[in-house]
N, C-alpha and C positions, 0 to 999 in steps of 0.2 A: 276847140276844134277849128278855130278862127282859121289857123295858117292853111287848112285845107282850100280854101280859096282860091290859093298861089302854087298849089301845087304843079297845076298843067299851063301856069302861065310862061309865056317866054315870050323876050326880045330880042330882035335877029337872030330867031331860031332855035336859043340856047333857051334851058329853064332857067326861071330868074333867081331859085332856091340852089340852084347847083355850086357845092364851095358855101354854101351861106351856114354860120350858127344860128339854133333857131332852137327854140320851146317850144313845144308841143304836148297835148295830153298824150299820155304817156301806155303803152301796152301795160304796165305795170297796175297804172290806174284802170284801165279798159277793164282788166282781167280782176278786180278788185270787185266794180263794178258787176260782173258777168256779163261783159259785153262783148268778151275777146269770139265766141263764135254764134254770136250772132251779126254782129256788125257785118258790110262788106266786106271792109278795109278799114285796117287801124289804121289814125291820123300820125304816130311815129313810123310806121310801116312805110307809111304812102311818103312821106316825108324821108326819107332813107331811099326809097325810088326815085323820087324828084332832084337827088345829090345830093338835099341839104344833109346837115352835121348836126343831127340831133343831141344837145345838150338835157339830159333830163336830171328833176330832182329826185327828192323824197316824193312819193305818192301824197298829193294834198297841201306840199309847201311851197308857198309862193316864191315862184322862179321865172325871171327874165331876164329875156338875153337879148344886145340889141348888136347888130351887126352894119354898119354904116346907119343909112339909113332905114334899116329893116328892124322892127320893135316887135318881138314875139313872146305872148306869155305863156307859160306851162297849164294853165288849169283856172277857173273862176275866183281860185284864189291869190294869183297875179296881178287881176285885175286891174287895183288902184296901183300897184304900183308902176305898171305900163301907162297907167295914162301921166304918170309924173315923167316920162322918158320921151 
């Protein structure tokens, strides 16, 4: 849920996520979970608001995607391999 950080951020006005590929837990996962209607907002949801280009995986398979210098992991099980990135 990390990228939700970046969602309402922007520089000179624009969001910083708009055009970007990015990983994100996944509705898929949420809904696996039984999170999809309890949550406010799903983090691919809010992440599709923001402009970014959600790249998602398998539910639970570690997936990163790094876009310049923006490093986004899909799930806890990303983890190590974003901090190699």
């Amino acid at each position: 849920h990390g990228p939700l950080g970046l969602a309402n951020c922007k520089h000179e006005g624009k969001l910083i996520l708009a055009g970007k590929f990015v990983a994100a837990f996944s509705n898929e996962e949420e809904e696996v979970l039984g999170l999809s209607d309890v949550l406010p907002v799903l983090t691919e949801d809010l992440m599709d608001r923001a402009g970014a280009v959600c790249v998602p995986a398998e539910p639970w398979k570690a997936n990163v995607v790094v876009d310049g210098r923006l490093v986004t992991g899909q799930n806890p099980q990303s983890s190590l391999e974003v901090t190699f990135k």
